[in-house]
Structures are given as C-alpha cells and as structure tokens.
VEXVEX-80654 format. One record per residue (C-alpha): y, x, z; residue number from 1; residue in one letter. Coordinates in steps of 0.2 Angstrom, whole numbers. Each point is the difference from the previous one (the first is absolute). Last residue first. Example, Ala and Ser with C-alpha at 12.3 -4.5 7.8 and 13.67 -1.06 7.14 Angstrom:
     y     x     z  nr rest
    -5    68    36   2    S
   -17    -6     3   1    A
//
This chain:
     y     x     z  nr rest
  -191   242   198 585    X
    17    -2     7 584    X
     8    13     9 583    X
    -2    10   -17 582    X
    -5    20     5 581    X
     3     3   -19 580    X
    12    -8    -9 579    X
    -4   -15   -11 578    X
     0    -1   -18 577    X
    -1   -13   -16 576    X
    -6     8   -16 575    X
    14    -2   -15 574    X
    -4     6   -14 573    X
    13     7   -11 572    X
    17   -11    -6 571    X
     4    18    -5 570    X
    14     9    11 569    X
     3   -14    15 568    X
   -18    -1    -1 567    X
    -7    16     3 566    X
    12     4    15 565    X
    -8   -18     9 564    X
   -19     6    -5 563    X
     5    18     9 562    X
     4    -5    13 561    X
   -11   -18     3 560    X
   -19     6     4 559    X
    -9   -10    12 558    X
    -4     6    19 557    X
    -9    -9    13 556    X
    -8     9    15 555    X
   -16     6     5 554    X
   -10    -5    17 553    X
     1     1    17 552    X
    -6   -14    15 551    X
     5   -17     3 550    X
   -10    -9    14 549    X
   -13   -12    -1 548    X
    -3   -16   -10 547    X
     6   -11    14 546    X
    13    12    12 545    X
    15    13     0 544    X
     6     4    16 543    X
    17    -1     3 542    X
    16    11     5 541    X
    16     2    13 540    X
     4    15     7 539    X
     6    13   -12 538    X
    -8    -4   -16 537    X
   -11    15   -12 536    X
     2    -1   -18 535    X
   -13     7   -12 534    X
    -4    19    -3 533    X
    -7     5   -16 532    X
   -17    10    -3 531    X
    -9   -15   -10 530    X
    14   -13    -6 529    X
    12    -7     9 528    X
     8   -19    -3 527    X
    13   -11     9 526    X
     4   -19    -2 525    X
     5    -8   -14 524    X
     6     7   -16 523    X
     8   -10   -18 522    X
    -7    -9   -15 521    X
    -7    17    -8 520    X
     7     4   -16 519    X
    -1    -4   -16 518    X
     0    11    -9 517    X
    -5     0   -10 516    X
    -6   -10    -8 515    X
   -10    -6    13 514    X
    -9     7    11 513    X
   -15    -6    13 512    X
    -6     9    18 511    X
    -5    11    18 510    X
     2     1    17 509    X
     5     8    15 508    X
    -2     0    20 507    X
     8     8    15 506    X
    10    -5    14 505    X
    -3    12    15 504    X
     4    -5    17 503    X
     6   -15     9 502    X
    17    -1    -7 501    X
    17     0    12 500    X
    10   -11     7 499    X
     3    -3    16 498    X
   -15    -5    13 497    X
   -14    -8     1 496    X
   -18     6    -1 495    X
   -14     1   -16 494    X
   -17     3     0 493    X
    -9     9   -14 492    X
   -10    -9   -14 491    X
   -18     4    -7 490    X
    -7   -18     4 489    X
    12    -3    16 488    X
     1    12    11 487    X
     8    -5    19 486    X
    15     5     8 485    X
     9   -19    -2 484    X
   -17   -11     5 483    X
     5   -18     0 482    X
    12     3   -17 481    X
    19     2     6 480    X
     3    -2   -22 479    X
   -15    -1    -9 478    X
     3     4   -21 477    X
   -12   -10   -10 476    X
   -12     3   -14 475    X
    -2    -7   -16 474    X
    -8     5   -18 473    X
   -19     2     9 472    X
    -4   -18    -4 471    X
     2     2   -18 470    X
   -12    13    -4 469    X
    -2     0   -18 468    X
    17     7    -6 467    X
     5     1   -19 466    X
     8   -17     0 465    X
    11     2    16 464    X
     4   -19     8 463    X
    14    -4     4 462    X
     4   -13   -17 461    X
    15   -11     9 460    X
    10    15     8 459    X
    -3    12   -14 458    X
    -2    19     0 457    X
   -18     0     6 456    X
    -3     2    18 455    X
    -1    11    14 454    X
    -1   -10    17 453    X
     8     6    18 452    X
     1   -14     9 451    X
    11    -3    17 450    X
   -11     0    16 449    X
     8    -2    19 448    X
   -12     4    14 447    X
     9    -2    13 446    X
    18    -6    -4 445    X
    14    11     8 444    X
    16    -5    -7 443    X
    14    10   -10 442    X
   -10    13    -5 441    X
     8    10   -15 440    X
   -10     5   -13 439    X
     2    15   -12 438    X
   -12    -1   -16 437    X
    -7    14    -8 436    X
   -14    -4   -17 435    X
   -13    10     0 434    X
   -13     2   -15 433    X
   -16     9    -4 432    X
    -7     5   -16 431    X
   -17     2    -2 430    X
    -1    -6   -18 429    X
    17     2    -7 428    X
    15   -14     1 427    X
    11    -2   -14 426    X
    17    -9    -6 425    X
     5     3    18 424    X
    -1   -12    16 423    X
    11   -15     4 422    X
     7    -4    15 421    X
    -2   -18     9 420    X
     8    -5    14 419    X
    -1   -14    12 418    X
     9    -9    17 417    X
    17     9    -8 416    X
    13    10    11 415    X
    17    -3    -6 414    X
     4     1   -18 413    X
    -1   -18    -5 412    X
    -2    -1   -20 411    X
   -19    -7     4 410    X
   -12    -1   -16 409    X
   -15    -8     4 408    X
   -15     8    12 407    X
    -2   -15     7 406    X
     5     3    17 405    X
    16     9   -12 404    X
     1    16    -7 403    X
     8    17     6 402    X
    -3    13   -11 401    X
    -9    16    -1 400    X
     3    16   -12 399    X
    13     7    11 398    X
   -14     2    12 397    X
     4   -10    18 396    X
    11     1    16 395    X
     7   -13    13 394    X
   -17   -10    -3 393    X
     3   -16    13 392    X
   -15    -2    13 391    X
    -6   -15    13 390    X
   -11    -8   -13 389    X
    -9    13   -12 388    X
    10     3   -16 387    X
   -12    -4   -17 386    X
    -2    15   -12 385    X
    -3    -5   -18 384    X
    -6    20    -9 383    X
     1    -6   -16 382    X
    -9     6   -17 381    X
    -2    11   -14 380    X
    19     0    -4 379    X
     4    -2   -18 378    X
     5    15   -12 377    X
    -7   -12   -13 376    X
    -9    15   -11 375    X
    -8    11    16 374    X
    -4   -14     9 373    X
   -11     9    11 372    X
   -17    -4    13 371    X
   -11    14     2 370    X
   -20    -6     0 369    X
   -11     6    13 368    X
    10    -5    11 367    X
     2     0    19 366    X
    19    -4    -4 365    X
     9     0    16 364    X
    14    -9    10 363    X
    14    -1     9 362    X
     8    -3    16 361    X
     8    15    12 360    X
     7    -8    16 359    X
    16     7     8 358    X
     5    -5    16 357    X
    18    -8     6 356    X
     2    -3    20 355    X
    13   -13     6 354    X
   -16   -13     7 353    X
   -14    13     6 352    X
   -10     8   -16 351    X
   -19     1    -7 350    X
    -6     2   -15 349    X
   -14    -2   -12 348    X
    -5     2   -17 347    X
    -8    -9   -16 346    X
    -6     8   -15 345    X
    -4   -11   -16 344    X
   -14     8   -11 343    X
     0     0   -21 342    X
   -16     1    -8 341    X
    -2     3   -17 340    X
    -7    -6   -15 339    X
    -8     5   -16 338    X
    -4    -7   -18 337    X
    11    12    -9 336    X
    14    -5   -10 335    X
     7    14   -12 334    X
    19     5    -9 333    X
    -1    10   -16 332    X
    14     7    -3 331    X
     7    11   -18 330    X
    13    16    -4 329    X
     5     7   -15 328    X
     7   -16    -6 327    X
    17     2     7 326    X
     4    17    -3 325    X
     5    -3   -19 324    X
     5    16    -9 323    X
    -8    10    10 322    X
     9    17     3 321    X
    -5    19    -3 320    X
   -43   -42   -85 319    X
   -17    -1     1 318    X
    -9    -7    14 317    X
   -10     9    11 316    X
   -15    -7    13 315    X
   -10     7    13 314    X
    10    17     6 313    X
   -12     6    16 312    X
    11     3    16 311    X
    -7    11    13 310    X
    -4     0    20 309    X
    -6    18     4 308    X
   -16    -2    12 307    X
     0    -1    20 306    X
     9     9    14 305    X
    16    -8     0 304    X
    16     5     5 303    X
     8    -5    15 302    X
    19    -9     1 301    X
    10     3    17 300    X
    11   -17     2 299    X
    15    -3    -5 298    X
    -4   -12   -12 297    X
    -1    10   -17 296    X
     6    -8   -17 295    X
    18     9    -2 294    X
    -8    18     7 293    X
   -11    -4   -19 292    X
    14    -7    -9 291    X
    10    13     0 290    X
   -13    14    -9 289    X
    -4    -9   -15 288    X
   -13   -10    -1 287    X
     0   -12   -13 286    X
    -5   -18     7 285    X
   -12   -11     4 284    X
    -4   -12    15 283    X
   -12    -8    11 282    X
     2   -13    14 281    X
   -13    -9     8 280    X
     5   -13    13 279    X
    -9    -8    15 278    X
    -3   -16     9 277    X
   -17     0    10 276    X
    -4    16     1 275    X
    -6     9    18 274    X
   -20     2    -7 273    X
     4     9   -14 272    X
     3    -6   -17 271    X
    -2    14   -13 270    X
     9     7   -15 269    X
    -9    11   -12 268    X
     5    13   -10 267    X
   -13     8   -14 266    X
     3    16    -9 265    X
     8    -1   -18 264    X
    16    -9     4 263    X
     5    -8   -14 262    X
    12     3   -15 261    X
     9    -8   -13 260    X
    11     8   -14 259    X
    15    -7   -11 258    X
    10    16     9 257    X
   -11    14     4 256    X
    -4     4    17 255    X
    -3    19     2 254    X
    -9     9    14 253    X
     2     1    20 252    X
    -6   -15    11 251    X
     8     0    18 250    X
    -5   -12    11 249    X
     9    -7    15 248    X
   -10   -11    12 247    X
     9   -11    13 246    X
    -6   -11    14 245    X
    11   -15     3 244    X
     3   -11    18 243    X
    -3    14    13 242    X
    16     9    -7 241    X
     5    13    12 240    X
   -17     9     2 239    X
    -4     9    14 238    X
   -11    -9     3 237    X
   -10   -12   -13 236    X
     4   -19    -7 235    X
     0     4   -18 234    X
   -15    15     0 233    X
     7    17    -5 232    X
    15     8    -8 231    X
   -10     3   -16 230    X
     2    12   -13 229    X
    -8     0   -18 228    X
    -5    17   -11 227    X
   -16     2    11 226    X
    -5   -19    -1 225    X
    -4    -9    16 224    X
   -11   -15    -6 223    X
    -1   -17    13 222    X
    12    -6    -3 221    X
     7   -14    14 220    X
     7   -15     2 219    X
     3   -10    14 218    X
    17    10     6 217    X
     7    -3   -14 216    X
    -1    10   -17 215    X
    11    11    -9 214    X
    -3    12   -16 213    X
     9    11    -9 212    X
    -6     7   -17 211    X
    12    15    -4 210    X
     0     3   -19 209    X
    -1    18    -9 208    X
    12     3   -13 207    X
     4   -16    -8 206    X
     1    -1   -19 205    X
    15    -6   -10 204    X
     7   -16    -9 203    X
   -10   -13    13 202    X
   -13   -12     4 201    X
   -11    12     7 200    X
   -15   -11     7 199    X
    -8    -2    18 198    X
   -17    -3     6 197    X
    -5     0    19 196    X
   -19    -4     1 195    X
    -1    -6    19 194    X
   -18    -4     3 193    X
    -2   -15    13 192    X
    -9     3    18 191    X
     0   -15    11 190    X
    -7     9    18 189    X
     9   -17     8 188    X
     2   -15   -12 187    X
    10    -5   -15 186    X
     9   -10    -9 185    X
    13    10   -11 184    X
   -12     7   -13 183    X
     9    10   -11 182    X
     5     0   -19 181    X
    10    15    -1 180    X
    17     0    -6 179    X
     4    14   -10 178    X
    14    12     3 177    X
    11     4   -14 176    X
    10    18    -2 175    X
    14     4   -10 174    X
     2    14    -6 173    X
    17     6    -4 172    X
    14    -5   -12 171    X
    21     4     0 170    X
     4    11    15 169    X
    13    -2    14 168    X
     2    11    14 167    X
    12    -5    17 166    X
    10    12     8 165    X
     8    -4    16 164    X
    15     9     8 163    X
     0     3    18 162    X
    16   -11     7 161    X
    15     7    13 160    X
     9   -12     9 159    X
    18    -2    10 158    X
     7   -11   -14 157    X
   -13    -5   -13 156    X
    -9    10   -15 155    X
   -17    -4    -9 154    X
   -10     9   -13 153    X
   -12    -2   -14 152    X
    -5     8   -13 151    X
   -12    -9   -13 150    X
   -13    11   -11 149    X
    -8     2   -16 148    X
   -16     0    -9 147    X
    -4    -3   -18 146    X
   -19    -1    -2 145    X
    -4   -12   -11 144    X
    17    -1    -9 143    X
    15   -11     0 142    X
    10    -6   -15 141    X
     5   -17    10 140    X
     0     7    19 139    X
   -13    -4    13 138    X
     5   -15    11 137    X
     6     1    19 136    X
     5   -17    11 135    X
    10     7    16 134    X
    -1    -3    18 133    X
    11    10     9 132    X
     4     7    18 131    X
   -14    -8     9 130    X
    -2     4    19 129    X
   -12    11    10 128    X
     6     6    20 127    X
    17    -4     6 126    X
     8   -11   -11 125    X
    16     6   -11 124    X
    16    -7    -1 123    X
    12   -11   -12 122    X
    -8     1   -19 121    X
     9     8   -17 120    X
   -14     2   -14 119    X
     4    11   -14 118    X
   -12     4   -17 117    X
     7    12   -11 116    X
    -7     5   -18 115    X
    11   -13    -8 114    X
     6   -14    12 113    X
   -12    -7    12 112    X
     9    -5    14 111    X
    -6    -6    16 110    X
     5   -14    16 109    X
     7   -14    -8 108    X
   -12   -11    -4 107    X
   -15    -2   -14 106    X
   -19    -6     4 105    X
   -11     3   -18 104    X
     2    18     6 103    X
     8    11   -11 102    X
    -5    14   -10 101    X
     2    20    -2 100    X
    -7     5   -16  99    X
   -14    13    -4  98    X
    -3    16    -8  97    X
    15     4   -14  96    X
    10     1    15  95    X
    -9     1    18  94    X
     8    18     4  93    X
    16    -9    -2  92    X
    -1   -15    13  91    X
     7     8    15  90    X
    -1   -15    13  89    X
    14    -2    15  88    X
    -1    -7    16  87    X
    15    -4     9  86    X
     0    -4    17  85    X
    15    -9    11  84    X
    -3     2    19  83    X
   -10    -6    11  82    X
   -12    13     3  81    X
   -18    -5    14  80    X
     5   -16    11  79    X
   -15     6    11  78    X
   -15    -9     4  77    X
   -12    11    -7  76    X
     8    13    10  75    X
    -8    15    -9  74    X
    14     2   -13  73    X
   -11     8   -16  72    X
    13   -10   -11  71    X
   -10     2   -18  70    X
     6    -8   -14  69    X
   -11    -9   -14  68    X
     0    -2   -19  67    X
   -10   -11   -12  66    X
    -7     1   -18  65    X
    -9   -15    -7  64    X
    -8     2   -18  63    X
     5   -10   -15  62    X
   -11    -3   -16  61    X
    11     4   -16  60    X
     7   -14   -10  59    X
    -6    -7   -16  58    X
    -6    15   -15  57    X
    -6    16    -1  56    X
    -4     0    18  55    X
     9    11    12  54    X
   -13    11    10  53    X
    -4    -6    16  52    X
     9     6    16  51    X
    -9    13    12  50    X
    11     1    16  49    X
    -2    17    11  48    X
     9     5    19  47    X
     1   -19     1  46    X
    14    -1    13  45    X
    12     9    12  44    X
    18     4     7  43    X
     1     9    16  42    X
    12    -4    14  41    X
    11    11    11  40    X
    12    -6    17  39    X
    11     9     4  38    X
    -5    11    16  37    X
    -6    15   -10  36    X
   -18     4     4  35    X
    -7    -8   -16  34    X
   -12   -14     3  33    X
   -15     1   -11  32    X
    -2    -6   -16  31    X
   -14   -14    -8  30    X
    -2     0   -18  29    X
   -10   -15    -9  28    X
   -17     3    -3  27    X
    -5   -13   -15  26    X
   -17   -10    -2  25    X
    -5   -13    10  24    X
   -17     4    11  23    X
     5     5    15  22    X
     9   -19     1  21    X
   -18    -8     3  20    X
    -2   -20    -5  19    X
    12    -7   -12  18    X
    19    -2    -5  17    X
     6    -7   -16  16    X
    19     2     7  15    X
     9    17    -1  14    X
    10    -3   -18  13    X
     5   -15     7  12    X
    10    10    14  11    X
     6    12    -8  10    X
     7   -12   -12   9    X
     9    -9    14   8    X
     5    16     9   7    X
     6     8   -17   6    X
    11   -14    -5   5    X
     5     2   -17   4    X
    15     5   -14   3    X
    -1     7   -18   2    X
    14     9    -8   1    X
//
C-alpha cells in the first residue's frame, strides 16, 4: 500500500509554466450542470498519456498523470460541496501495461493498493480543481504498443459524479521542435525567414502533425497557406485576443520515428511598424482530432488562400500521444527599435460646496509601437492623479490607491491628497484610457489644478523608456475653471450636481505575457470598444482637457480559460488571460 498527497503532487506536477496556455497538451473533460438540484460534478484529465517503453535495464522513465473535478456552480464565490469525497481509480485495465506511482510528496490523502487507487478529500470547488496527482511508469515486460485504461469515479453524500476514463499506451512519437537561431534586435519592416524543423524522437510514427503558431501583436506572417487558418491580425476587431494572433496548420503524411523534417515552403516572421517587445511561439505535435478545438482562441479562424505548406524529411537515423509534450513547443521573444507616445489627458469640472462630480482622467497611446510585458505580467505604466485643492475623491477605480503628497505608501483610508492606479500588462497603439473619480467639493477655489501625469511604474525612475515626448505625459484636472461652459482642447464642459459621469468612458489597450500566465496586474477605469455604449452620469460630469478628449477604440483580452484547465491536468503552458471588455486597458 502506498500513500500521497494529491494536491501537493498535483501541484508540482503543474509548475514549469510559460507563455500561451492554448498551447499545452491535454483536454480535460468539462460537464454540464445536471437539472437535478444535487449538486453533479464531472471527473476529468489527459484523455491520452504516452509512457516510454520499460528499458532492459535501470528504471523506467516516469510520466505525470493528473485528475480534475468539475463543479459547474456559476457563483464563482460560492462555498461549492462540503462534504466528504471519495475518489476512486480502477487500475485493472492498466495491468501488464503500466504501474500506478507515487508522488515524491507523501500524506494521508490516497491509497494505492493493488489495482486501486483511493483518495478521500473534504468538499469540492466550484469551477476546476485537482483530484490527483499521480507518478505513472510503463510496466516491466511491457510492449510497444500496449494500451490500457484508468477508470475513474467519485461518490459523496447528496452528489452524483460522471465517471472518467483515462487511456494509457506504452510508446509514440515524439516530436522535437528546433530552436531557430533568430535575430532578436531589430527594426520596423524587419523580415527574418522562419524555417520550422522538428525531429521524431520516438517508438512510432506520427500521423499528420499540427504546426501552431502565435505571435504578438508586432509580428506578423506575411504567407497565408491553404491548409493553415488564421484568426486575423493580433490587435484587430472582433477579435478577443488582441495580444496573439494564431495560425493553425494541418500537415497530412507519415512522420517516422528517428526522422527530421522541415518545412518545404518558406515562412517568414516580420516586424511591423507597432513592435517593440514581441514573442514568437511555434509548436509541433501529432494531430489528432482533440487537440485541434484545444488550440483555437475563440475566435473565427480563415483559411488561407495561398500554396500547401509541407514538411520535407532531411535527416534519418537508423535504429496517438507524445511521449514527451514539453519539447514540442519553442519562443523566440524580439526587441524592436521603436517607441511610443503616451498622452496625459486632463479634465474639468465645476460644482458649488456639497456637490460631487465626476471627472474621467486617463490617458492615450498614440503609438506606433504597442507597449506589453507579456512575460513579467508587469503593469505598463501609472496613471499618478494629484487631487485639486478644495476636493476629496468619494469614489475611484478598484484598481487606484490612495498614496501620500509624495506619492508614498499611506495605510490611512480617508480620502488621500494623491492616487495612483496602475494600468494593465499591455497597452495597444491607439488605445485610449479613463480612469472615473468621484469628487466631493468642499470649498470653492477658482481655478484649482491637481496633475494628472502618466508615468513609469516607479516612484524614483518616472520616466517611460519607450516614450519620446516627455512633456506631453501630464495634464491637469481644473476644478471652477474661469470659463465653466466652455471647450477645452476637445473636452466638454462639466456642471455641479450629484453624482453622476459626464458621458461615455471609453478607451483600450494592449500588452506582455509571461508564463503564463501571468495575468494582467489589475483594471482601472472603464473601457468600450467600437459599437459599445459607455457610461452616461446623472448630473454632475467633466470635460476632458490637454491631449484632447477620449474617444473609441478596442478592448483588452488575454487568454486564461482554457490555459488554467490545461495546467491543472498536464503542467501545460500556461498563457496569461484577461477577459474581454477589461475596464483596464
């Protein structure tokens, strides 16, 4: 009888993350809620695992194999089942074929005795959890080939569970992507050829490979191959994902183990006139029906016009799952020599003592470059908003906070003199910004200004490096301004009253990953896209001044689902995600 901690091997088994969680291999199962009102979950996993074949002598190399539970509660908050849950694994179709092992963590949460594995826990998450995390070997005697699979099911008080079947096979191919030597330095119009080489490193030959590739919204390819489709160009509506572009290949024929192959039409990767930090990812594996729906973004996909793209074998050596998923895929991350502009915008309002307006703040990025920090996850920048004299904000963003004069760190939660609030992980070329703040007047002061300056991330080092045009980076907000009804540079005039916005907030941007994940740092303000409605206030509001007014644009999003299902199962990829219609850029 062996014992182990599932959620402590589950967890290491899931750690290794990098850029773009589309990309990890695995497709765990997802169920719907069942009418009945007890609550019904649904077991899931690596629909295929590929072990390698037992060596004739020394131990044989392990594979990872984890489990999942489905809650499909839609009250993310929710307490989800607390209860008592029993999970238990049906080793017996795996006998003779592969053996069941523990995690290098042990505890008292499963039991491994004979063909049956059982793992006691105390309630189940709403949304994706681990189950199990288990080590998995092919079997002494084993041959190439041998398949078999894993039952699973789980009971509790009050519950029903969908069983889970998990398919196990000793050998496969096993397919190596090659690192290309690419220039990483570079400058707008840069064109670099992309010859994507893989080899077969495994017991059996692939049918058909998928090649996948992803590329920031700086990049580009320029070829549109008829057995390839594209969702578009990173940054472009309807999209969701303005960050990546994706382009899915399909390339029928043979792939023999101990063979490497090429492509035999050129691909090409280009700067364009928005990169400046960008990331090129391309990937191999076999294709087999999952994994195409597994790689897709969501959004519509386009096939292209062009040629067939084709692999050509160029080396042999003598001698249904990858047997090792982690080097099918490769990055290439690139610096262009490129900046952009980022443009403070003021306001103005105007309000007797007692009356609260809103004023809508921000900024823009009148490119050409995109700004991102796609592997850090880092915020772009700062929006540092300075209150005018004779106001208190009684409302921001959740993403602001109070600071000191000084902009220090201030643990005080009445109203502060300053705030800052940091943008996303990424800001696109032409987006446009509003941050909402609720101010209270308590005294009249003609003419009142408080600064509104977008700035680096750091206090002591303001500055933005990518930015040429310093002076435009602050602006002011005017409270009781000598001319209230007027225009100012673009903006609308703004009256006293109750609370209330002063018409449409709109704006977007976009950014850089990290492994994955990553995520962005948080949301600030409000956002629209083309066709969207903003917010409209009921008395009081504020014109928008210095730099001009801000108008439509896109909005942010960064993949997360299905990169955050991935990992839990496989230790996948792990792309950091944002949802569409972000209220920060």
């Amino acid at each position: 009888m062996t014992r182990l901690s599932p959620r402590t091997a589950l967890c290491r088994t899931a750690g290794g993350l990098a850029v773009v969680g589309l990309l990890a291999a695995g497709s765990p199962a997802v169920g719907a809620p069942a009418p009945a009102d007890d609550p019904a979950f649904t077991l899931g996993g690596p629909a295929r695992t590929a072990l390698h074949p037992h060596p004739e002598t020394g131990n044989p190399e392990r594979s990872v194999l984890g489990f999942t539970v489905h809650d499909p509660d839609p009250d993310e908050e929710g307490t989800g089942y607390e209860g008592d849950v029993t999970y238990t694994f049906d080793l017996s179709g795996i006998e003779g074929v592969a053996e069941l092992l523990p995690a290098e963590d042990t505890g008292a949460d499963c039991e491994i005795t004979g063909t049956t594995a059982v793992c006691h826990d105390h309630g189940v998450r709403a949304g994706l959890s681990p189950v199990a995390g288990f080590g998995i070997a092919a079997a002494r005697g084993s041959e190439d080939g041998a398949s078999g699979t894993i039952e699973v099911t789980g009971s509790a008080d009050g519950a029903t569970f969908t069983p889970f079947s998990a398919e196990v096979t000793v050998g496969g191919p096993d397919l190596v992507m090659k690192k290309l030597p690419f220039e990483q330095q570079l400058r707008p119009g840069d064109v670099q050829p992309a010859p994507i080489t893989f080899t077969n490193q495994g017991t059996r030959a692939a049918d058909g490979v998928l090649l996948t590739l992803r590329y920031s919204r700086g990049l580009e390819i320029p070829e549109r191959y008829a057995n390839c489709e594209y969702d578009g160009e990173a940054g472009d509506e309807p999209f969701e994902d303005f960050v990546w572009a994706t382009a899915l290949c399909s390339v029928p024929g043979s792939f023999e183990p101990g063979a490497t192959y090429t492509l035999g039409a050129p691909l090409s990767v280009e700067a364009t006139e928005r990169a400046y930090h960008d990331t090129f990812v391309y990937r191999i594996e076999e294709d087999s029906g999952p994994r195409r729906p597994a790689r897709r973004t969501g959004a519509p996909l386009t096939r292209g016009t062009g040629p067939e793209l084709t692999m050509e074998k160029v080396t042999t050596s003598a001698g249904t799952a990858d047997l090792a998923p982690r080097d099918n895929q490769q990055e290439a991350d690139f610096r262009t020599e490129n900046t952009a502009n980022f443009v403070a915008v003021g306001g103005k309002a105007d309000g007797a003592v007692g009356d609260t307006v809103t004023a809508d703040i921000g900024f823009r990025n009148d490119g050409p470059a995109w700004i991102g920090h796609i592997r850090s996850g880092e915020p772009v920048a700062t929006l540092d908003f300075t209150v005018p004299e004779g106001a208190e904000v009684t409302g921001k963003p959740d993403s602001c906070r109070g600071v000191t004069a000084k902009g220090t760190y201030r643990e005080d939660r009445t109203p502060a003199p300053r705030y800052v609030c940091d943008t996303s992980m990424t800001v696109r070329d032409g987006a446009e910004t509003s941050f909402a703040f609720e101010l209270k007047i308590t005294d009249v002061v003609p003419g009142a200004e408080g600064a509104v300056r977008i700035r680096s991330t750091r206090l002591d080092g303001p500055a933005l490096p990518f930015d040429p045009k310093p002076a435009d980076n602050t602006a002011h907000l005017v409270l009781n301004g000598a001319d209230p009804g007027s225009e100012d540079n673009g903006g609308t005039s703004a009256s006293g009253g109750t609370t209330g916005t002063g018409g449409p907030t709109e704006g977007a941007a976009g950014g850089d990953t990290t492994g994955g994940e990553g995520q962005t740092s948080g949301s600030a303000g409000t956002s629209s896209g083309p066709g969207s409605t903003g917010t409209t206030g009921t008395s009081g509001s504020a014109s928008r001044n210095t730099g001009g007014g801000l108008a439509s644009t896109g909005s942010v999003a960064l993949m997360a689902g299905a990169a955050a299902t991935i990992a839990l199962v496989a230790g996948g990829v792990l792309h950091v995600t944002t949802r569409r219609r972000s209220r920060l850029i």
